[in-house]
N, C-alpha and C positions, 0 to 999 in steps of 0.2 A: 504494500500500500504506500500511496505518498505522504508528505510531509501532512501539516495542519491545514496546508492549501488544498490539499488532493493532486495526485499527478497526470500529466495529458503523457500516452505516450503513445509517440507515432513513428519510432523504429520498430515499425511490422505494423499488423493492423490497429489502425488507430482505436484507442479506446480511453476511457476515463475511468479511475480509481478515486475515488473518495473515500471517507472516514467511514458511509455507511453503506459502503461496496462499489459496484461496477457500475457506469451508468447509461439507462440505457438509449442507446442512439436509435434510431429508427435510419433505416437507408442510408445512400451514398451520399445524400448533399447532406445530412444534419453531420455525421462524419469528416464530411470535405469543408463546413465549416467551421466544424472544432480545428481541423487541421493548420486549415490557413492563418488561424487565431494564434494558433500554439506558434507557427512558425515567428510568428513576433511579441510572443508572450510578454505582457506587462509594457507593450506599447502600442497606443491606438492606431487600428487600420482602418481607413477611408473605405467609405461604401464602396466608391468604386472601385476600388484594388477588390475587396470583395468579389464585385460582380464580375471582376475581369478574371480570377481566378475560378472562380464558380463555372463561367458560362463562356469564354474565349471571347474570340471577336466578335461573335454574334448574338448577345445576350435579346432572351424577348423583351417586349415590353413592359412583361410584369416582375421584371428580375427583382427590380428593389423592392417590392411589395413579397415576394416571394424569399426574399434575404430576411424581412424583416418576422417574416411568419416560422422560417429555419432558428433562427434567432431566439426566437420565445420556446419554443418547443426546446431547444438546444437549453435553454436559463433554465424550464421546468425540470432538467433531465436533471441537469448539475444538482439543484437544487434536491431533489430526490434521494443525488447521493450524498450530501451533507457536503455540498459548496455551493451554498446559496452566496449570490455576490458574485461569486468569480466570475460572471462576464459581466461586461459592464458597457452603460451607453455613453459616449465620448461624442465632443460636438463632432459631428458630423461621418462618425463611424463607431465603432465597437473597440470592447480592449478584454483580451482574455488574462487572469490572474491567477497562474496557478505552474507548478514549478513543471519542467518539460522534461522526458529523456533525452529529448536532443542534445538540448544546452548539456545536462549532465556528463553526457560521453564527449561532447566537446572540449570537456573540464580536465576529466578524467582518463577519457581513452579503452573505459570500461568495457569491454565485446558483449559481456555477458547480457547487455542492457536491448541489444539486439533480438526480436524476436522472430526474423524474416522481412520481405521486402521492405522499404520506408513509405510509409505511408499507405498500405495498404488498405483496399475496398475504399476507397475513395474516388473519383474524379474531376482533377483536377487540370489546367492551364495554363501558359504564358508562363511566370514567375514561381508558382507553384511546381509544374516542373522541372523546370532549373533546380527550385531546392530540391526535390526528390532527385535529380544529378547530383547535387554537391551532398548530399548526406551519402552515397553508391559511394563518391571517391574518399570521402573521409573515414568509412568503414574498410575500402580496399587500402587504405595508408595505412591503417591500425594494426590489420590483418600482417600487412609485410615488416610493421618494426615487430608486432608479437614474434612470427614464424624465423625472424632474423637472429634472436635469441634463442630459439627451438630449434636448432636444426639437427643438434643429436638426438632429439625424441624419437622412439622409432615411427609415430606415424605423422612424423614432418613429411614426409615425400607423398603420401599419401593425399595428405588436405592440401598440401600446396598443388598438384596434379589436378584436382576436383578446383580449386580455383582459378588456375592454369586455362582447366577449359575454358568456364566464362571469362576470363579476360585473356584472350592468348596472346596477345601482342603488348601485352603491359610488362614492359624490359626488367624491372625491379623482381617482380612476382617471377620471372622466368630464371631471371639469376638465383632466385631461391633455391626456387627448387632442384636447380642443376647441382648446388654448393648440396641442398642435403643428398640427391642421388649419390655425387662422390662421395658425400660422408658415409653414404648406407655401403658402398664398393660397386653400385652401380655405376662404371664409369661410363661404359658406351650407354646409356639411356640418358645421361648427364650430357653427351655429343652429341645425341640426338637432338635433346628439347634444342641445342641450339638451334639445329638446321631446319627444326621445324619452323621455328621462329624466325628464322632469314627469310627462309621460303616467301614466309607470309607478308612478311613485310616488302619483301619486294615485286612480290604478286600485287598485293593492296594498297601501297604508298610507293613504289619507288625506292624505298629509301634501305640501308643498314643499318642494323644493330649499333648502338653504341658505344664509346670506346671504352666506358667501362665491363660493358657485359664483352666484348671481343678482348680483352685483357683476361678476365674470367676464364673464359673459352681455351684461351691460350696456360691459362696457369692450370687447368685440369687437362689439357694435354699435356704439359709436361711433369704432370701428375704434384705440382710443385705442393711441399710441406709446408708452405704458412694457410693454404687452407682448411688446414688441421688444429688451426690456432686454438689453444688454451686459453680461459678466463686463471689468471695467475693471482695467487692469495697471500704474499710475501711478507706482509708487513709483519715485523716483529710483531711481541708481548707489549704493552703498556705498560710500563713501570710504574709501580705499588703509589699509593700516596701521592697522585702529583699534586701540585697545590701552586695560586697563583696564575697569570700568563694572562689575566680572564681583559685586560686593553689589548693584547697583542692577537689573541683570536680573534676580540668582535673586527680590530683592521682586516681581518680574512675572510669575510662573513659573505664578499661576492666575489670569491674564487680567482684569485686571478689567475692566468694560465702559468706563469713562470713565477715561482715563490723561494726568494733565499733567504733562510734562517742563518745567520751571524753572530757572534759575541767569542767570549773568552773560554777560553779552553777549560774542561766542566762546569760552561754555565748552564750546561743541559739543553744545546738545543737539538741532538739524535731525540732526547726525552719529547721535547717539546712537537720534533714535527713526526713523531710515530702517535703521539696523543692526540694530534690534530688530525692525522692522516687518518687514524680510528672514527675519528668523530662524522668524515664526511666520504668515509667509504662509499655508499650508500650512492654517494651521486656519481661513482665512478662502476658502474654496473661491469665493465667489460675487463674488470682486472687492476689490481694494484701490485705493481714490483717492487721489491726494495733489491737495492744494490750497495755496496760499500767499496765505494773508491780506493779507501786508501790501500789497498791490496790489489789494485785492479790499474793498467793501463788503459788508454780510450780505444784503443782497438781490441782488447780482452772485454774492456765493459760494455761494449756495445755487441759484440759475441754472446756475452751472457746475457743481455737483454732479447735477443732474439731469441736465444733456449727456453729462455723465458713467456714470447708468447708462440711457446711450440714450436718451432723450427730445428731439428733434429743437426746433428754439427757436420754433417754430409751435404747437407741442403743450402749450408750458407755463401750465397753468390762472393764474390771479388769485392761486388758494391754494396756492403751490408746497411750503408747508412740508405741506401736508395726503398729497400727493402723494409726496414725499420719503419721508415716514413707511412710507405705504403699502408704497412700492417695496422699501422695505428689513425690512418685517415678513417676519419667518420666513426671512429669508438671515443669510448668516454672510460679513459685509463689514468690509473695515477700512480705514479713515478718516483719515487724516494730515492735519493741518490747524499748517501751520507756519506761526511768526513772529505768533500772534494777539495782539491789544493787552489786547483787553478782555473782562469774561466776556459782555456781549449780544451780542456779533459772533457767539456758538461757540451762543446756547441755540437758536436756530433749525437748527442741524445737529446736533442733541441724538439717536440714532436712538431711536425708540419702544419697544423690545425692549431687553434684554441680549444677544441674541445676537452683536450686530454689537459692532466696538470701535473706540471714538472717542478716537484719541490726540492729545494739541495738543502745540505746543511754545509757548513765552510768555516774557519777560523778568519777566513781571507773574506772580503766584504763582495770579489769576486766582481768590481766595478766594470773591469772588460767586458763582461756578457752586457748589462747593459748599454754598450752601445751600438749592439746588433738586435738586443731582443729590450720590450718590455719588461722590464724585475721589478717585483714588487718584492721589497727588504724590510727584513724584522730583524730586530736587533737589540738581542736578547741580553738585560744588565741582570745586576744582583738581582737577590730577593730582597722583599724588601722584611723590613725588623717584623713585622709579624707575620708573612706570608712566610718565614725560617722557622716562626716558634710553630709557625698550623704544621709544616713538613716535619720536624721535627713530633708533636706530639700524634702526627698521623701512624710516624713509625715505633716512635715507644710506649704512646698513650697517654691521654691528657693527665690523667692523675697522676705519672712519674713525672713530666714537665713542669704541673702546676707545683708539686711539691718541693721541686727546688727553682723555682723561677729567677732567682740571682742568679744560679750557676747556670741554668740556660740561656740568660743574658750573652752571660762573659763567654760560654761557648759559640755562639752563634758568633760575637767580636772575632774569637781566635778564627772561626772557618773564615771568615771574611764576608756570612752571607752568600757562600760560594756552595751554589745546588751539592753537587760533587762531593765536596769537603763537608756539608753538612751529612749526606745519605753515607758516607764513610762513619762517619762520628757515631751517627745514630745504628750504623751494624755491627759498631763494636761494643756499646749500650745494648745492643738489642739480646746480644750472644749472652750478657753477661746482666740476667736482670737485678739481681742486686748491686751491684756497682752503682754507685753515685756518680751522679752528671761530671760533681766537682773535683770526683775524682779524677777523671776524666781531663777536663780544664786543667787540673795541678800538672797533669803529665805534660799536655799541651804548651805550660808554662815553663816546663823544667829541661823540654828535650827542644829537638827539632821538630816542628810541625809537620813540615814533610816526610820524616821518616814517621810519624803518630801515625798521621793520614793515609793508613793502609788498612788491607784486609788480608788475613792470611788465606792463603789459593785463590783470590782475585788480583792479577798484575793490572787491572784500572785502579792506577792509585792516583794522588793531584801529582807528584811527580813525573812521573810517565808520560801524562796527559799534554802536561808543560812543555816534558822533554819532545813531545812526537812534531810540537808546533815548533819549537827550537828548529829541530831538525833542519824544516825546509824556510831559515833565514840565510841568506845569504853571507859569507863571511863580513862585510862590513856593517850590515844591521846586525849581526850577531855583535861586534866588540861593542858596539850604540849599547843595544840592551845591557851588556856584560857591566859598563859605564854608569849608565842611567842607575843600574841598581844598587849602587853607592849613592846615590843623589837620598840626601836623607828627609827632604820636606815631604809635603802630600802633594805636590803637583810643581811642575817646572814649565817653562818655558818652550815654545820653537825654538828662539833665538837661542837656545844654551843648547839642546839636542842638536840644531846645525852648524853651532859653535865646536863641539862634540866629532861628529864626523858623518857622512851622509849614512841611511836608512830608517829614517821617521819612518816616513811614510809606508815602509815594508813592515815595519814594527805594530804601525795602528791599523794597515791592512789585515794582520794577522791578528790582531787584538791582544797581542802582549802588553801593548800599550793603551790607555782610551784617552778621547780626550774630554777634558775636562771643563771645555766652555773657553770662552773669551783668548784664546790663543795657545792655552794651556793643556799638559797631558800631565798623564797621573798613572803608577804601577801597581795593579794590588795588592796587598799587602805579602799574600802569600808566591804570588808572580814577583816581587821583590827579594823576597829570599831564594827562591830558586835561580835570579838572575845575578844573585851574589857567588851561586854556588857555580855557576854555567860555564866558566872558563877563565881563564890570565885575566890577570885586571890592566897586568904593565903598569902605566904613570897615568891609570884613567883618573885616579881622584887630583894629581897635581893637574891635569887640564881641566876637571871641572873648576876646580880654587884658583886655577889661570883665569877663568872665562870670571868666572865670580867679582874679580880682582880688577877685573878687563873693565866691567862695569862698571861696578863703585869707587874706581877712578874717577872714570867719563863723567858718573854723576856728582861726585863731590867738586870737579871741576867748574861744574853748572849753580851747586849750592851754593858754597862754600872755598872760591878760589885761593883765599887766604890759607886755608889750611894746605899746606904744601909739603907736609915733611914725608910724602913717600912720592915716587916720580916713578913713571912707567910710560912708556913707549908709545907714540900717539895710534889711535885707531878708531879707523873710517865705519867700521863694521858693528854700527850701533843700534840697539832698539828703539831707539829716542832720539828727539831732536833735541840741538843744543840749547832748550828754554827748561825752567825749572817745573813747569806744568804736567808735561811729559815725563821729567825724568822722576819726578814725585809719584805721579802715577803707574810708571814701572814698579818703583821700588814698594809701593804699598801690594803691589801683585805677589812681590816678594820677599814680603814682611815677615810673615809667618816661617818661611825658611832661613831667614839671615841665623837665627840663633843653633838650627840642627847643622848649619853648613860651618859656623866656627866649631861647634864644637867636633864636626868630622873632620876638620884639617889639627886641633887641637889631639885631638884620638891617636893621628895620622902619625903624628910627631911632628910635622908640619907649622915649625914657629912663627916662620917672618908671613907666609900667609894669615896665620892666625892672628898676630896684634895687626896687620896691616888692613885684615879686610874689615876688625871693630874700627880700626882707626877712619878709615873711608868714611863708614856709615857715620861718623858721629855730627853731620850736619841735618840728615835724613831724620836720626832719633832727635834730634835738638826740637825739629818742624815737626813729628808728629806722635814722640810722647813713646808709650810704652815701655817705662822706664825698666819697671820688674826685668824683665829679660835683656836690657840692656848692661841692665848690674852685671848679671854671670857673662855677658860679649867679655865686659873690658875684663872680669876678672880673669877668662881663659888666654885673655890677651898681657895683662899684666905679667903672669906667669909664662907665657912665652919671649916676652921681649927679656924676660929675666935670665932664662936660659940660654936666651943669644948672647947672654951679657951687652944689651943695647941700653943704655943708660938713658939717651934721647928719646928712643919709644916706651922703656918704662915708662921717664916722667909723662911723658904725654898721656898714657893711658890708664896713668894713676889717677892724670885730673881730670879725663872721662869719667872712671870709675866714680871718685868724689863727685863729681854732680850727676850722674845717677842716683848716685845715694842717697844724694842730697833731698832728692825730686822724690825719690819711695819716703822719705821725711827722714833718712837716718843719717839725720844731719851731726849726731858726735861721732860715727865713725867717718862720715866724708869728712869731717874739719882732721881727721888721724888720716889720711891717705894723701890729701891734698898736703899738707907740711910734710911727709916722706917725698910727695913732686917736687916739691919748693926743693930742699935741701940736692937732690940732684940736678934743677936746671942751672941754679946756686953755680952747684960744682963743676957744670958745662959750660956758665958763662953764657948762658942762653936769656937773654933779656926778655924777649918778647916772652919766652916760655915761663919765665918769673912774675911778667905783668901780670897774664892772664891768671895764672894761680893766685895772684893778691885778688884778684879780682875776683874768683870764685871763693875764695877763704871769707871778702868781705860779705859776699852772699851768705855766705851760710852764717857769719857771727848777723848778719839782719834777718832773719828767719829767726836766728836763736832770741830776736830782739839784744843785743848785744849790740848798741848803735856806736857806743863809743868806739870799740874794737873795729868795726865797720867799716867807718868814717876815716879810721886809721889804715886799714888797706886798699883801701880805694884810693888814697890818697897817695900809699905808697905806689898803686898800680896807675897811677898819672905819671906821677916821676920816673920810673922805670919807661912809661911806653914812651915818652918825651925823648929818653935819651937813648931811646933803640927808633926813635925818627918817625915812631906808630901813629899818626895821627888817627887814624880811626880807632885804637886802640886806648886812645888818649879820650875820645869821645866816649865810647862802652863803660870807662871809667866813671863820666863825667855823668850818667845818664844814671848809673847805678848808684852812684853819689845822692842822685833827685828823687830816686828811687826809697834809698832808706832814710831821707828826709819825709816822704811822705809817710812813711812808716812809723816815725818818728811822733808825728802829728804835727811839723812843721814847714808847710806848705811853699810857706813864704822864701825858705831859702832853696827850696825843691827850684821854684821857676828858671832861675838863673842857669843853673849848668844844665838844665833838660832842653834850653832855648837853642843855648849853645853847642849841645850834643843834636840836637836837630840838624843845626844848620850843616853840620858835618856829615852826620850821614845822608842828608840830601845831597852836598858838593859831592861824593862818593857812589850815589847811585846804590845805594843799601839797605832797599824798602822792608826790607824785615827786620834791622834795627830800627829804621825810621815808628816800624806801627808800635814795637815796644818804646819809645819812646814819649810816642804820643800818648799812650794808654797810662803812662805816667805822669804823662802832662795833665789828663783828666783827671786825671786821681787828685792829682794837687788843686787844682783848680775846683773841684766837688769838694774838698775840703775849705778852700775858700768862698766856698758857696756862691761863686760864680757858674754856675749851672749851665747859662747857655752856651760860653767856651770850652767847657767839661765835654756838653752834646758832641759838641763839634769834632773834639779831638776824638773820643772815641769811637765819633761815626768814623772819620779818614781812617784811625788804625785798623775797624772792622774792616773797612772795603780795601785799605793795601794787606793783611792779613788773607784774605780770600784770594788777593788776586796772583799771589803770592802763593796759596794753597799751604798757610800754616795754621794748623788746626790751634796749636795751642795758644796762640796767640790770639784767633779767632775765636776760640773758648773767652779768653781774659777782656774782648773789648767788649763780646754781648755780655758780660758781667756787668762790667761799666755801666754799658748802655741802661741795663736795667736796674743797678743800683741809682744811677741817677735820673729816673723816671722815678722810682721808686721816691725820692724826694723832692721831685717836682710834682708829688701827688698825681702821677698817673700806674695805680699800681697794674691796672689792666696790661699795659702797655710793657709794665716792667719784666710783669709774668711771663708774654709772650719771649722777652729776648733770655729772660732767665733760663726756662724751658730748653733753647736752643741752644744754649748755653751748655747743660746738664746734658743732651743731647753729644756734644763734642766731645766733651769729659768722657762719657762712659766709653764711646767709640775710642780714647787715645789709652783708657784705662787708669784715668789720671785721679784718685782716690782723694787728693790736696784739693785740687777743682771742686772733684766733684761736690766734697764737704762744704767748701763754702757756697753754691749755687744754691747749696738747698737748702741752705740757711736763710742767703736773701727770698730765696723762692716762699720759705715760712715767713718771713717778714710780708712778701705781698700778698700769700692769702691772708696773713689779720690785718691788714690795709684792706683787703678787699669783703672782708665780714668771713669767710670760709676757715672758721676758727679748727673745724677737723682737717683739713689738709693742710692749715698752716702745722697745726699738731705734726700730723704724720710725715712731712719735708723735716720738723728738727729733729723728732727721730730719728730717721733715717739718715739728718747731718751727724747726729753724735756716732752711730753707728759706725760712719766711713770715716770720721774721725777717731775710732780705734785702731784704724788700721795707717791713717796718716796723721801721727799725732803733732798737736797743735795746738799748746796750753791757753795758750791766751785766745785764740778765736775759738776752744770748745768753753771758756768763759762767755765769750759773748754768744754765743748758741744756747745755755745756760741761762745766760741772763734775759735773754727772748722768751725762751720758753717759761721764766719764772713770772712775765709781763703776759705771757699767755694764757695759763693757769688760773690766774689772777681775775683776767675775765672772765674766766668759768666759774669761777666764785668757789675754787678747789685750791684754797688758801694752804692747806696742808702740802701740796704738791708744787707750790709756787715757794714757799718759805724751803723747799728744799733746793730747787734750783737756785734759787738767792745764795744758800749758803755753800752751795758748790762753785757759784760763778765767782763767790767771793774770795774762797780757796786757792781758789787757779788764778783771779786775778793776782791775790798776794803773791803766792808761789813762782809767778811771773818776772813780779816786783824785787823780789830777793832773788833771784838766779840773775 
């Protein structure tokens, strides 16, 4: 029965099915106009289309009174059988609503819906028999894709013979049946149908066969064995547990014909495209092969592809790629071709058609093939942190996962996230069910990773895996990698890999290497140690700390020209141009490694690279802060110039050290390291290198508030720069002079030498002394409560500070800015630049900043009434002033908060800030 509609079906004798049975037609025309209705079911047909189909060209004159009396009779009958409604009157015609077999097998392709002629006991005309033609030929199409898939049935020759007769000259139907005669061993009855077939055709039309049925013809005369083709069932097992992939299939979701899976050597992409190849078997009806390259030549692979769909190894022509093609034109095959190297191994298994699909897997991204064929590339990364824990408790079980989830953490860290390295870990957990995860992770910790990362009687270990892709680098990407894998940061440069020696590109083809964005590649973790282990190193680390060296030359020449105490060789061959925007923006790409790269030349034994490449950087660390790890540069450097016995790089890199130290606030040990510089440039006779050290000694005696002391090296570092001819150094003096005046709270005598140290670093062209200048000029000037020359000065230092690209400095002028909004009663205004302020701090890591921003910043929420987030900025100021301590402004942080308090009318809590800010102010006062 049909649907809730009822169904009209008129493949065979037309009739109607309802809900409450059959329905009944009386004669040929109530029949013929169910029919004509069904053929456009649920779209209204015109009377006259009606009567033209009803009655041909010559309808009487009572047709439309006679359509319309067929009509009612035809609604009573429906109605009868429980589809009342379903036909309907529409202007100017009728509309039948009810579901069709036609449409259905049109859908579907279903035989079975068939029940004899179409449209039978009817009488019909004009356009009505046309469709009763187009339903004949869409039933004899169905017939030949079914019987094309049948042809080993034993009685394929049989029904194809019985359709043979009615249609003798339909070429498709005639090649059937000859393919299944040869299959049955009828061969001469299989020669025959053809010549029947000639005959006829050129008895009836003139014409021959076509060249595909005479290709036929000629391949069962040569009795040839690809028409004995195999549907082949190849694909491996799907591997247990997969997990994850689920963006990289739905990109697969419209098939495309050529698909190359890509990434790092076991990051599972065999796994990935046998699992995908599982999933869409189904639309490859005529066979799926797998084949494994790495064992196979392209004239071996393309041999066994042919064995593959049946061709016996007697049978295979000279020109087997000609054959291959053949075999798989007009099927729907699919082709697994794993572990290939290169793209000419794959273009001879290339199939000829779209239909079929040809998927690789490669360590090599296999770029050549696309530029012959259409690829569509997948490109398979880690997993990610919980698609490792799903794989992981797929294979051991959630409740052994859950119950050590730290130690699953750190295991998942040690695989790298790496499929492979994870399905190892968890089969030697798996052998071994009471074993702890963390035991596990301890061994991981205590050995080699790569020797852990086996399984005993499987040789797929991450080694192996490593080594197979090794294999086929060529010798100069191999010393590249061999190189790289000293590189101690998490990602480097082009310019240092081509600095290095040619084979990037072989590297990241093969996926030893990836890249990492913005210019940059990166090894991982476990691909690093195996490329430690891969062969000679030779003097690869003295050329990477060459190139390094090469650098932070070029760039300290751009910062910082004055510092000149190391000289090397000029070169054209740079990542940057000679402005300080650029080379700032290199060296922050290369921030994070400057620290693992001194201490691997440090490791090394490598001295005069070690103190010379902290020494480079120390204009780069001046502009953008991250002091913490600049402490340990100079100290691995102090200690190296100490070895060379270089008395001139010690001191130098002693007074780096000291103002590091200074800047993390461990201002009594910087004022002990800066007097050990002193007393050796003393001993050298090194003037300017005596100035500068008075000059950072008086820093830190004004930090300690020790102004007296201050005021006294600053004054000696005037006279010493005077008579080493230092004018600009004479200036830095003078500016820092103005400096611990304003510190001081004496404004008045700040103006004069900051006027003066202006003018000089303007005649000099030194806009980054210039902005800390100014920003001292504010300060004095906000002290004199001259406000709008304050604005002024710390608007120029913020905008030369940015243009300039020095953060720290650009931290310290939006202070400004907002400390003095903040007293020009615009706290709104103040917050905003504070904010951006606090902003820069956290970004340089500067814990001294950051304390005081958020101090002001609590100042302008109780200027602004937001008395809890003024609250929550001086907590969190006392907090980072634990870690950058600073007696006297954790007093005035103290003393805000005790003003704070106070308004909350939580006197108890204010009376204690009172008596701490008072503590620290004394404690100040006597030190």
């Amino acid at each position: 029965m049909g649907g809730p509609r009822g169904e009209v079906r008129i493949l065979g004798p037309v009739e109607v099915c309802g809900p409450h049975g059959r329905a009944a037609l009386s004669g040929a025309r109530q029949r013929s106009v169910v029919a004509a209705l069904a053929l456009r079911a649920g779209t209204p047909v015109p009377v006259d289309r009606l009567v033209d189909v009803l009655w041909g060209d010559d309808p009487p004159r009572t047709a439309v009174r006679s359509l319309h009396s067929y009509v009612a009779r035809v609604r009573q009958a429906l109605a009868d059988c429980g589809m009342p409604g379903a036909l309907m009157t529409k202007p100017g015609g009728y509309q039948l609503d009810a579901s069709v077999d036609a449409e259905r097998f049109e859908r579907t392709k279903d035989l079975s819906l068939w029940r004899g002629e179409p449209l039978a006991g009817t009488e019909l005309f004009g356009w009505g028999r046309a469709e009763i033609d187009r339903l004949r030929e869409q039933r004899i199409a169905a017939l030949e894709v079914h019987w094309a898939d049948r042809l080993n049935r034993q009685n394929a020759a049989e029904e194809l013979e019985r359709l043979v007769v009615s249609h003798p000259t339909r070429e498709r139907l005639v090649g059937l049946l000859m393919r299944a005669l040869h299959l049955g061993g009828r061969h001469a009855d299989a020669l025959e149908e053809f010549h029947k077939l000639r005959s006829r055709l050129a008895e009836e039309f003139g014409a021959d066969p076509g060249p595909e049925l005479i290709a036929l013809h000629t391949a069962i005369l040569r009795r040839d064995p690809a028409l004995h083709g195999t549907r082949p069932a190849q694909l491996p097992a799907r591997a247990g547990h997969f997990t994850g992939r689920a963006a990289e299939f739905a990109a697969l979701a419209e098939l495309p014909p050529i698909v190359v899976v890509s990434g790092v050597a076991g990051v599972g992409k065999t796994t990935f495209a046998v699992e995908w190849a599982h999933r869409v078997a189904d639309r490859f009806p005529d066979g799926q092969v797998f084949l494994d390259l790495q064992r196979l030549t392209p004239a071996q692979a393309l041999t066994e592809m042919l064995h593959s769909l049946g061709v016996p190894a007697d049978r295979i022509p000279v020109d087997p790629a000609t054959l291959y093609r053949t075999l798989l034109h007009g099927k729907r095959v699919l082709i697994l071709l794993d572990d290939v190297r290169r793209a000419q191994d794959v273009l001879p298994l290339v199939p000829g058609d779209q239909g079929n699909l040809l998927l690789i897997t490669s360590r090599d991204t296999l770029s050549a093939l696309g530029t012959r064929h259409a690829v569509h590339t997948v490109r398979l990364g880690l997993l990610s942190e919980q698609e490792a824990h799903a794989l992981l408790a797929g294979i051991l079980g959630a409740p052994r996962v859950c119950a050590e989830s730290g130690a699953t953490s750190n295991l998942v860290v040690h695989c790298g996230r790496l499929p492979l390295a994870l399905r190892i870990a968890a089969a030697r957990l798996a052998v071994r069910p009471g074993r702890r995860i963390a035991d596990l992770v301890r061994e991981l910790t205590r050995n080699d990773p790569l020797d852990v990362l086996a399984v005993d009687g499987d040789d797929r270990t991450v080694r192996t895996v490593f080594a197979s892709a090794h294999r086929t680098l060529s010798p100069q990407a191999a010393r590249l990698f061999r190189v790289l894998g000293e590189h101690p940061g998490a990602s480097f440069s082009a310019d240092l890999a081509d600095a290095l020696g040619p084979g990037l590109d072989e590297l990241v083809a093969s996926h030893l290497i990836s890249e990492a964005g913005n210019g940059r590649y990166a090894l991982h973790d476990l691909i690093r140690l195996f490329a430690r282990q891969s062969g000679d190193l030779s003097d690869g680390v003295e050329r990477l700390l060459d190139r390094y060296l090469t650098i932070a030359h070029a760039a300290n020449n751009v910062l910082n020209p004055r510092h000149d105490l190391v000289t090397r060789p000029h070169c054209d061959d740079l990542p940057f141009a000679a402005n300080r925007v650029e080379v700032l923006a290199h060296l922050d790409a290369e921030r994070d490694n400057v620290l693992h790269v001194i201490r691997l030349a440090a490791r090394s034994g490598l001295q005069r690279e070690t103190w010379q490449l902290a020494y480079l950087l120390t204009s780069y660390f001046e502009a953008r802060g991250n002091w913490a790890a600049r402490v340990e540069q100079c100290e691995h450097a102090v200690r190296a110039a100490r070895a060379l016995g270089d008395q001139r790089a010690e001191a130098e890199m002693l007074r780096g050290l000291g103002i590091a130290l200074q800047m993390t606030s461990r201002i009594a040990e910087a004022m002990v390291v800066q007097r050990q510089a002193l007393v050796l440039v003393r001993e050298a006779g090194d003037l300017r290198g005596e100035a500068r050290l008075y000059n950072n000694i008086g820093n830190a005696h004004s930090e300690l508030r020790e102004f007296d002391l201050a005021l006294e090296s600053y004054r000696a570092a005037t006279r010493v720069h005077r008579a080493a001819g230092d004018e600009v150094g004479v200036a830095l003096a003078r500016r820092n002079l103005g400096y611990t005046y304003v510190r001081m709270g004496r404004p008045d005598l700040a103006v004069e030498p900051l006027f003066a140290a202006l003018e000089t670093f303007r005649a000099e062209a030194n806009p980054r002394l210039e902005a800390a200048t100014l920003m001292s000029l504010g300060n004095a000037f906000h002290q004199l409560a001259d406000l709008a020359p304050a604005l002024r000065y710390f608007g120029d230092a913020l905008r030369i500070s940015r243009e300039v690209t020095d953060h720290r400095f650009e931290a310290d002028a939006l202070i400004g800015l907002g400390v003095t909004q903040l007293a020009l009663g615009d706290p709104a205004v103040a917050r905003e630049c504070l904010a951006g302020a606090l902003a820069v701090c956290r970004a340089l890591g500067d814990r001294h900043r950051e304390a005081s921003t958020l101090h002001h910043l609590g100042e302008a929420e109780r200027a602004l009434g937001d008395l809890g987030a003024a609250r929550d900025h001086l907590a969190a100021a006392l907090a980072a002033r634990a870690q950058a301590p600073d007696l006297f402004a954790q007093a005035q942080v103290h003393r805000t908060f005790a003003d704070l308090e106070g308004r909350y009318g939580r006197w108890t809590e204010a009376a204690r800030h009172w008596a701490q800010a008072v503590a620290l102010f004394t404690s100040c006062r006597r030190s």
